[in-house]
KEKE-3310 file (N, C-alpha, C; in steps of 0.2 Angstrom, whole numbers, plus 5000, padded with zeros to 4 digits):
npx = (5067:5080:5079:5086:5078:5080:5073:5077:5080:5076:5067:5056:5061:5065:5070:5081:5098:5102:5102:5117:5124:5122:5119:5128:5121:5111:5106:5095:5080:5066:5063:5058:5050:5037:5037:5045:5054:5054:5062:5050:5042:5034:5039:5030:5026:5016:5014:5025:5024:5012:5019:5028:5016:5011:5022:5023:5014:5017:5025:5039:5046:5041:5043:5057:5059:5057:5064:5077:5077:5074:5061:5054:5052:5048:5034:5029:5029:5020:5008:5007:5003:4991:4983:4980:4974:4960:4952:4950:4962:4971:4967:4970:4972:4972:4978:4976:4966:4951:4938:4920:4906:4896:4907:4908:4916:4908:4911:4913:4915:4913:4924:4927:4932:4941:4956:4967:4971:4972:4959:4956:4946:4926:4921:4926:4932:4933:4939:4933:4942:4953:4953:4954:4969:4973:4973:4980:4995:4994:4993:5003:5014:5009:5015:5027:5030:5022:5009:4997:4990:4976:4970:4962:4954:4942:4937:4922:4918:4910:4911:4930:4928:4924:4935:4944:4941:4943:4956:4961:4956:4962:4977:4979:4976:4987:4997:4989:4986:4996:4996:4984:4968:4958:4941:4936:4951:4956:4965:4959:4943:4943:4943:4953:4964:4974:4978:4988:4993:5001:4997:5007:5024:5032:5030:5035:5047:5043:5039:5029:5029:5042:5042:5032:5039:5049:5042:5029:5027:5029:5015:5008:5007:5008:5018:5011:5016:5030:5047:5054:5046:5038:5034:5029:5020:5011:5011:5015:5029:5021:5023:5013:5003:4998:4993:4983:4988:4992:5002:5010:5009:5014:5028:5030:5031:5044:5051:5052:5048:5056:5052:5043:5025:5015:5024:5020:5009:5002:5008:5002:4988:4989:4992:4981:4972:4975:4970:4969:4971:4982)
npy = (4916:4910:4919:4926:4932:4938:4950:4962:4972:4987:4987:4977:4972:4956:4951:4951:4950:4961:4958:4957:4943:4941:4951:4954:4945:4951:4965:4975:4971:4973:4970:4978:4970:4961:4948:4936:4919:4906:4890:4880:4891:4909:4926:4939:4956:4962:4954:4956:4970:4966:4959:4968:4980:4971:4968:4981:4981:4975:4973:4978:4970:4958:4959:4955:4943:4934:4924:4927:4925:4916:4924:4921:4905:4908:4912:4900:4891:4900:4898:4885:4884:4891:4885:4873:4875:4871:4870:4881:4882:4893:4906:4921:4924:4933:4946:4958:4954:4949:4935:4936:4936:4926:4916:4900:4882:4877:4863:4857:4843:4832:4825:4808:4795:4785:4773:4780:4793:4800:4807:4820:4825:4825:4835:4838:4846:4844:4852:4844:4839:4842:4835:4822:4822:4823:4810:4803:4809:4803:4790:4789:4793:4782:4772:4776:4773:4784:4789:4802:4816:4823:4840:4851:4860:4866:4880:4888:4906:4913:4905:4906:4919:4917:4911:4918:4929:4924:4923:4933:4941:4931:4934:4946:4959:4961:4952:4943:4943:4938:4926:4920:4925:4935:4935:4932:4931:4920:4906:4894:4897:4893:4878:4872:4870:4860:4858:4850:4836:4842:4857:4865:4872:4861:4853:4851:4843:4830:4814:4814:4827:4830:4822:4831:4840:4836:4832:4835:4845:4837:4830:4842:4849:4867:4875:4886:4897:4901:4901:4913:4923:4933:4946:4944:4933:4940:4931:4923:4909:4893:4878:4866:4871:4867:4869:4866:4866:4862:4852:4857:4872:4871:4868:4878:4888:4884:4885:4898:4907:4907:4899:4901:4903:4914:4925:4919:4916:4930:4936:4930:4933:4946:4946:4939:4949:4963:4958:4960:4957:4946)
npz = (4851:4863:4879:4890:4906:4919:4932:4941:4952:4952:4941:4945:4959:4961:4969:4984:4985:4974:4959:4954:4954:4942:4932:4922:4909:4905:4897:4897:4907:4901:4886:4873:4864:4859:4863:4872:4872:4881:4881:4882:4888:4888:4888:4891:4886:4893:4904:4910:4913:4923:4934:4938:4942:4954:4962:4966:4977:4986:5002:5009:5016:5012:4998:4999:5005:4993:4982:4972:4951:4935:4927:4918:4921:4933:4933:4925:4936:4943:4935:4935:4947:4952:4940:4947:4957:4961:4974:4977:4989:4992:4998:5006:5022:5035:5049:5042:5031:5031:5033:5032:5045:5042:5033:5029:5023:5008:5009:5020:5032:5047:5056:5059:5072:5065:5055:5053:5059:5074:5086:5097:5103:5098:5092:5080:5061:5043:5029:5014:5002:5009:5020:5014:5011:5022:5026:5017:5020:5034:5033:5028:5037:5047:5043:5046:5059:5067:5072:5070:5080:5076:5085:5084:5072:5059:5065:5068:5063:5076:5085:5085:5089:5103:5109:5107:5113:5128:5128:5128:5140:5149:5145:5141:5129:5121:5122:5119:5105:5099:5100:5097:5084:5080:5080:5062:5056:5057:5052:5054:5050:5039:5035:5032:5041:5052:5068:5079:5089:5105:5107:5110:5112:5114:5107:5095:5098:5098:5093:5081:5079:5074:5062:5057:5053:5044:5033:5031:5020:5008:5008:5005:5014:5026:5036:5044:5056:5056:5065:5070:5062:5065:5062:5050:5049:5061:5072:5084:5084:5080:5083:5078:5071:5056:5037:5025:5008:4995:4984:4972:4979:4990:4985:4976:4985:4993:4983:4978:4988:4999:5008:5015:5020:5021:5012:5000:5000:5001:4990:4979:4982:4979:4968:4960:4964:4955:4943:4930:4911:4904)
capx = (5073:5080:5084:5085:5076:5080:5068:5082:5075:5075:5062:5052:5063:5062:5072:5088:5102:5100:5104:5121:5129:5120:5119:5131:5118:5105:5107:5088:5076:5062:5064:5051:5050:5032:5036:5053:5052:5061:5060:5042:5038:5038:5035:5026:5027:5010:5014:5031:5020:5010:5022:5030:5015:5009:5027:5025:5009:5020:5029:5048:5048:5039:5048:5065:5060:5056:5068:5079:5078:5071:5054:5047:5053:5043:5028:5028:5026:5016:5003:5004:5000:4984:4977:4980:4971:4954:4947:4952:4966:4977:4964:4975:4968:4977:4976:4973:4962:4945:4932:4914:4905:4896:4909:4905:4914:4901:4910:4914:4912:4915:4926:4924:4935:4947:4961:4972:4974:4967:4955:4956:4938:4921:4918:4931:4928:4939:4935:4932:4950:4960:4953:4959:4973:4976:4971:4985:4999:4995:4996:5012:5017:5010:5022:5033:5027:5019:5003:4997:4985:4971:4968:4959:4953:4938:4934:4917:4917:4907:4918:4932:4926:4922:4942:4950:4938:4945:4963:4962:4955:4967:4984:4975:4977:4994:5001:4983:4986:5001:4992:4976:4966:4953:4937:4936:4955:4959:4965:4956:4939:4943:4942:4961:4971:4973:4982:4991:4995:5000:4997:5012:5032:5033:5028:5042:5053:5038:5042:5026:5031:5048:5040:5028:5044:5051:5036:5023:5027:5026:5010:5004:5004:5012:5019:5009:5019:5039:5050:5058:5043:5032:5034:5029:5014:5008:5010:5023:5030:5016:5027:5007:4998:4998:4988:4982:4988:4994:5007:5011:5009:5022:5034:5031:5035:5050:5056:5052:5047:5059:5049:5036:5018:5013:5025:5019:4999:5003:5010:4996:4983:4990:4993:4975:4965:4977:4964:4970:4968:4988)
capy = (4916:4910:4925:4925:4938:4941:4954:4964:4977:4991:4984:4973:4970:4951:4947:4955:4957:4966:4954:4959:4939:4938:4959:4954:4943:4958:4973:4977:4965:4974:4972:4981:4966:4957:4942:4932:4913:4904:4884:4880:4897:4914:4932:4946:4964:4963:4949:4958:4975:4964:4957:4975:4982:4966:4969:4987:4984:4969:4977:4978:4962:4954:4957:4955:4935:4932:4922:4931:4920:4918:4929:4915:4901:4910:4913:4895:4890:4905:4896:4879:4884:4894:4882:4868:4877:4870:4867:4889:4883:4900:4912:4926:4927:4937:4951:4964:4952:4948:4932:4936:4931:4920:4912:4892:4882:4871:4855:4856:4837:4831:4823:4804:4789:4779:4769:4785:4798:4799:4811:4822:4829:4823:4840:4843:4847:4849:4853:4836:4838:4842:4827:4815:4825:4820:4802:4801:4810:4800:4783:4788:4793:4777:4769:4777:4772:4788:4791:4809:4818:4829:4843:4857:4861:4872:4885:4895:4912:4912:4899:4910:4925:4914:4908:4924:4935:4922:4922:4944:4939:4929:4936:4956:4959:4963:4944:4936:4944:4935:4919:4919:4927:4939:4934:4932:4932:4914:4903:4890:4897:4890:4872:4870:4871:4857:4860:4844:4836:4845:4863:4868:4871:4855:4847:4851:4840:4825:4811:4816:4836:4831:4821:4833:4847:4834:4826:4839:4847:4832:4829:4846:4854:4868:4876:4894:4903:4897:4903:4919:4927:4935:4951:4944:4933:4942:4926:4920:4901:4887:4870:4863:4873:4867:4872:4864:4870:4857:4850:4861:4877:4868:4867:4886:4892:4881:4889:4905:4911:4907:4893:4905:4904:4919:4926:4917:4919:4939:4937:4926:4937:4953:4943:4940:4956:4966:4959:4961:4951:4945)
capz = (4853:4870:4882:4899:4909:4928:4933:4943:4955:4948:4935:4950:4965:4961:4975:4986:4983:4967:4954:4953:4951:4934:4927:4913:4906:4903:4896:4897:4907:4897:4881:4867:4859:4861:4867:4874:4873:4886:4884:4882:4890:4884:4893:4882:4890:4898:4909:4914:4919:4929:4938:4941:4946:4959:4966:4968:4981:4990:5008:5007:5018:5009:4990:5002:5005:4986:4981:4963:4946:4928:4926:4914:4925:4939:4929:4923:4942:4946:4933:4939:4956:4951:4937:4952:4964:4959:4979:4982:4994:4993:5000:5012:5028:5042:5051:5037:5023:5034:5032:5033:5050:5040:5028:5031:5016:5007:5009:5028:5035:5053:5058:5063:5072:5061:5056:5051:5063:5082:5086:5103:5102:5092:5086:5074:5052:5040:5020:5011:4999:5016:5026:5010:5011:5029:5028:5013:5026:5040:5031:5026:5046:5050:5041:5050:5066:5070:5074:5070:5083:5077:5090:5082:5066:5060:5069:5067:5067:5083:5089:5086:5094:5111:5109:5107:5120:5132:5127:5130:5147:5152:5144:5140:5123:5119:5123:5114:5098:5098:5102:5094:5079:5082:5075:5055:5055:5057:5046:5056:5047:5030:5036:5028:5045:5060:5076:5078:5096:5112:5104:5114:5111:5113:5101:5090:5102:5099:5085:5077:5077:5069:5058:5052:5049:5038:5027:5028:5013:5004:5006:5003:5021:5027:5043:5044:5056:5056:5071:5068:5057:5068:5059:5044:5049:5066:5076:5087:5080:5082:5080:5078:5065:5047:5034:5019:5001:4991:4985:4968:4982:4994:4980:4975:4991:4996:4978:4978:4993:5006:5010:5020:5017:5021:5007:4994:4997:4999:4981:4974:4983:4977:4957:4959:4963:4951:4939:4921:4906:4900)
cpx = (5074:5085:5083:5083:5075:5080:5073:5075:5075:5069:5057:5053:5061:5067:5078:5092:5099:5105:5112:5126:5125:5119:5122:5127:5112:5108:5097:5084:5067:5062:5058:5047:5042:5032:5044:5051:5058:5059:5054:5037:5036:5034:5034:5027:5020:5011:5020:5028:5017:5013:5027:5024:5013:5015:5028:5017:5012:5026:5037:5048:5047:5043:5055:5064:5057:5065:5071:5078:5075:5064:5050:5048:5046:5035:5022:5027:5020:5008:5000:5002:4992:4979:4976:4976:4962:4948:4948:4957:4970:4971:4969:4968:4972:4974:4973:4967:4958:4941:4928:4913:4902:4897:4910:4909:4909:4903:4915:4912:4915:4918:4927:4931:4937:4953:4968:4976:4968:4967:4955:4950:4935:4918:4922:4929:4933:4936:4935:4941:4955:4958:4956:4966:4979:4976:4978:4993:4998:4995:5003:5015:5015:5015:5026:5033:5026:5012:5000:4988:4981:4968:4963:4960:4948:4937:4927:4919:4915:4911:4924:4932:4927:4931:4947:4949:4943:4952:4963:4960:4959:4974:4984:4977:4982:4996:4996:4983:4992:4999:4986:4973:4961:4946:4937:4941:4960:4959:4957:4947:4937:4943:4949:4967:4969:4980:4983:4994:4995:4998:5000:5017:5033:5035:5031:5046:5050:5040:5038:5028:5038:5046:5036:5033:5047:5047:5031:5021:5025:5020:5007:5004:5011:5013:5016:5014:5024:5041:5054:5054:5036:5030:5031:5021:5009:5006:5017:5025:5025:5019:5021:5003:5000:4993:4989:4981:4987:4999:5012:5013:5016:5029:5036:5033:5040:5052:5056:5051:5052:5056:5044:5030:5016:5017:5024:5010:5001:5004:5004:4990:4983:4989:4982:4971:4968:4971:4966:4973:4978:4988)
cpy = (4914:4915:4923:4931:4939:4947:4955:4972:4984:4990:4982:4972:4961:4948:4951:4947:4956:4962:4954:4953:4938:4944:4960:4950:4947:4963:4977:4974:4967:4976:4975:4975:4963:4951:4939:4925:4910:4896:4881:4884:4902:4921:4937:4952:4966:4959:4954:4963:4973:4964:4965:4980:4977:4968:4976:4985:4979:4976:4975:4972:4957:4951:4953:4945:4931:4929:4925:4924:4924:4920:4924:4909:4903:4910:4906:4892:4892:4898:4892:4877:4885:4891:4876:4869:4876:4870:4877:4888:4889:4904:4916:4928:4928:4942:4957:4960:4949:4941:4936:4933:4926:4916:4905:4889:4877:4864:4851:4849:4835:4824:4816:4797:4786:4777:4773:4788:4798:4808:4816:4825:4827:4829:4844:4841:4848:4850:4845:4836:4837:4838:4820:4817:4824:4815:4801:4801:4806:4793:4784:4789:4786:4773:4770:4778:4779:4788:4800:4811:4824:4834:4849:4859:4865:4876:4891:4901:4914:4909:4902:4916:4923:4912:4915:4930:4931:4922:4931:4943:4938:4931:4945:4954:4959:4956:4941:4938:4941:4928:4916:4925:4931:4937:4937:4932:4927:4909:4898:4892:4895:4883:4869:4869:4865:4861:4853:4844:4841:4852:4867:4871:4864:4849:4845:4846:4832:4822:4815:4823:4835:4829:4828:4840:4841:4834:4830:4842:4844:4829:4836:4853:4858:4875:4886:4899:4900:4902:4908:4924:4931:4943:4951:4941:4933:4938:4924:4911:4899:4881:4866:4865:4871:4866:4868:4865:4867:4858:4855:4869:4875:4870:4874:4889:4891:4887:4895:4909:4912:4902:4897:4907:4911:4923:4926:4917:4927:4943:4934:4932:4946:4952:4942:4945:4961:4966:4958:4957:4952:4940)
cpz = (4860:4874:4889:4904:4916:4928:4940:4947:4955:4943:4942:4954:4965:4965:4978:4987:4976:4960:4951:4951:4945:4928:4920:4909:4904:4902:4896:4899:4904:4892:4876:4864:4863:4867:4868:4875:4875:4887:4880:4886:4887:4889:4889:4889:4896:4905:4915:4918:4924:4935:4943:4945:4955:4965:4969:4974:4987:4998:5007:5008:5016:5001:4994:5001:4998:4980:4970:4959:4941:4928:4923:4917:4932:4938:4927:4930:4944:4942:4935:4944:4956:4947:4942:4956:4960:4966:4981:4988:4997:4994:5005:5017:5034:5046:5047:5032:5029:5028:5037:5040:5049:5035:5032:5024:5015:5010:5017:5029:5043:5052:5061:5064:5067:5062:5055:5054:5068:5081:5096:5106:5098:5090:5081:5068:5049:5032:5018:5007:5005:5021:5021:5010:5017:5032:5023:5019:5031:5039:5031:5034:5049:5048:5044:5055:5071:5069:5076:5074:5082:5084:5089:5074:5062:5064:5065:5066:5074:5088:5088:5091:5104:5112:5111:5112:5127:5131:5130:5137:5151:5151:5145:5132:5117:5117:5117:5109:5095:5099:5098:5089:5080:5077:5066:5051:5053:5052:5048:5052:5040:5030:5035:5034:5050:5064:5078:5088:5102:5110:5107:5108:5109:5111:5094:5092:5101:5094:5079:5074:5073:5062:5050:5048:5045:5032:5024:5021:5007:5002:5006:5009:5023:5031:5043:5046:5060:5061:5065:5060:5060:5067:5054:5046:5055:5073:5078:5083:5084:5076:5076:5073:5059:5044:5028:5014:4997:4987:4978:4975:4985:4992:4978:4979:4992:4987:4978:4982:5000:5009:5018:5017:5015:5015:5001:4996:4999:4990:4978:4975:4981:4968:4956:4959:4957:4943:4931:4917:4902:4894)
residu = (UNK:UNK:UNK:UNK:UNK:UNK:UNK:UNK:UNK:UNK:UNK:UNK:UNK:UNK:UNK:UNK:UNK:UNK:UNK:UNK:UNK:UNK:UNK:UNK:UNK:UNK:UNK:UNK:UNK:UNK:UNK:UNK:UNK:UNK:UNK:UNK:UNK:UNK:UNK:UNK:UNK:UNK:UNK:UNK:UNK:UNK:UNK:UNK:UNK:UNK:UNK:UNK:UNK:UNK:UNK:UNK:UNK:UNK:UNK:UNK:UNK:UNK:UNK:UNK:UNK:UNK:UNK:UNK:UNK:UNK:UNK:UNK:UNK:UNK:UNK:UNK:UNK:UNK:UNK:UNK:UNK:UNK:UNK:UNK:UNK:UNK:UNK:UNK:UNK:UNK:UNK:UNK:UNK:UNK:UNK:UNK:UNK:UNK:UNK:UNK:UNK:UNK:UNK:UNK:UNK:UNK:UNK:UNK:UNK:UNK:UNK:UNK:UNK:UNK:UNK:UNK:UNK:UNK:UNK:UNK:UNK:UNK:UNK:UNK:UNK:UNK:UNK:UNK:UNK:UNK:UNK:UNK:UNK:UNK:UNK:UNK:UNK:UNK:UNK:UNK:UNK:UNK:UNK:UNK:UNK:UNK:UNK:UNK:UNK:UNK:UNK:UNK:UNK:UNK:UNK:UNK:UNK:UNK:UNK:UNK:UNK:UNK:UNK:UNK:UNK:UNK:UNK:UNK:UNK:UNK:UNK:UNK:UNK:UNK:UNK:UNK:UNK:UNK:UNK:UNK:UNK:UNK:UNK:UNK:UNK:UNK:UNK:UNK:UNK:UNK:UNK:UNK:UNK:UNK:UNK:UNK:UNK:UNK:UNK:UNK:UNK:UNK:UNK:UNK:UNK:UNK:UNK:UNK:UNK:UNK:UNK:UNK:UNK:UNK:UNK:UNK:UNK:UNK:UNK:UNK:UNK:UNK:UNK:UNK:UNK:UNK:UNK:UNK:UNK:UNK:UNK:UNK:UNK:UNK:UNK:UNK:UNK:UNK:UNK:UNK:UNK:UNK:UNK:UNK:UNK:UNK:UNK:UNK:UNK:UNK:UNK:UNK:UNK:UNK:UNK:UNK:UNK:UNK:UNK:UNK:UNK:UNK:UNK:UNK:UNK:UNK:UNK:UNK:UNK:UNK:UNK:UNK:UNK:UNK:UNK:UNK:UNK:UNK)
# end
């Protein structure tokens, strides 16, 4: 049968407000029934309890920016993100979820002069998928008569720690944890983030930095920590940091998430440890 299942929050908090333009179209959004097929989708009872408890370990703020809709609609995203994610792009790395001192990934490569994108330094790395990833992007920017400036990219552990001591130094700690990551905590150790141009304000106001808020997403990349979320992902805005998910991920977030990263890897990283077999 085709039914329509908006997971109202009562049931799972699948988004505020509280499902109240669509309530006459449920009278139960769990039904007894094994399975609902929605399309070329279908939600069985085990999927929906996940989804209930995942949402139940999610912090208010975070269910609050989850965009309301269809449950198997969402699901059917949720999937294409996760079977897409073949290189481990979505790992949560923040202040609360820690890399190892020694997480390195395997297929780090350095960085080398081309005809793509200009380089600011001869010791930047980035993973092998997110340097083709960035040679793609920045062809299309030249086209657009920009020219995109890598400034920063891996970071060690090691090379972290010496960054972040010296940021506590110079600001105390207070200011620098609003600045900088404290070792094991930066994106930057997953080889998936650059820092683009001036690594200012600035750089918003640059052709490049406007470019990269229109386009980025298109090719996959996307803005870690947005202006007006520093609540959410413990950073003040950085016009210059973007992260590489890919392009299926981009898409899930702009839909579902409020178009904020950090939203949408809390969700995936809570969908995955929960563990059980649907």
């Amino acid at each position: 049968m085709r039914s329509v299942l908006l997971v109202c929050l009562s049931i799972i908090c699948f988004a505020v407000p509280v499902c109240s333009k669509n309530a006459e179209k449920i009278s139960s959004p769990v039904e007894k029934t094994e399975t609902a097929d929605i399309g070329n989708t279908s939600v069985n009872a085990a999927e929906l309890e996940k989804l209930q408890r995942v949402f139940s370990k999610l912090s208010e703020r975070t269910r609050q920016g989850i965009v309301n809709g269809d449950a198997a609609e969402f699901l059917a995203d949720l999937y294409t993100v996760l079977e897409s994610d073949t290189d481990n792009l979505l790992l949560l790395v923040d202040k609360s979820h820690f890399l190892s001192p020694d997480y390195v990934p395997e297929d780090i490569i350095p960085l080398v002069q081309n005809d793509f994108y200009l380089l600011n330094r001869a010791d930047l790395s980035l993973r092998v998928p997110v340097e083709l990833a960035l040679r793609k992007m920045s062809t299309a920017a030249r086209n657009d008569g920009i020219t995109l400036l890598v400034s920063s990219t891996y970071r060690s552990y090691d090379y972290q720690t010496v960054v972040y001591e010296r940021n506590v130094r110079e600001m105390g700690k207070e200011a620098a944890d609003r600045e900088s990551a404290a070792p094991g905590t930066s994106q930057h150790q997953l080889g998936t983030v650059i820092d683009f141009g001036s690594i200012t304000d600035d750089f918003a106001e640059t052709a490049a930095g406007k470019w990269l808020d229109t386009y980025a997403g298109d090719f996959g990349w996307s803005l870690s920590f947005p202006q007006g979320y520093e609540d959410i992902t413990g950073y003040r805005w950085e016009c210059w940091h973007y992260r590489y998910i890919g392009v299926p991920a981009v898409q899930f977030q702009k839909k579902w998430f409020s178009n904020i990263q950090q939203f949408m890897l809390e969700f995936i990283h809570a969908w995955r440890e929960d563990g059980s077999d649907i």
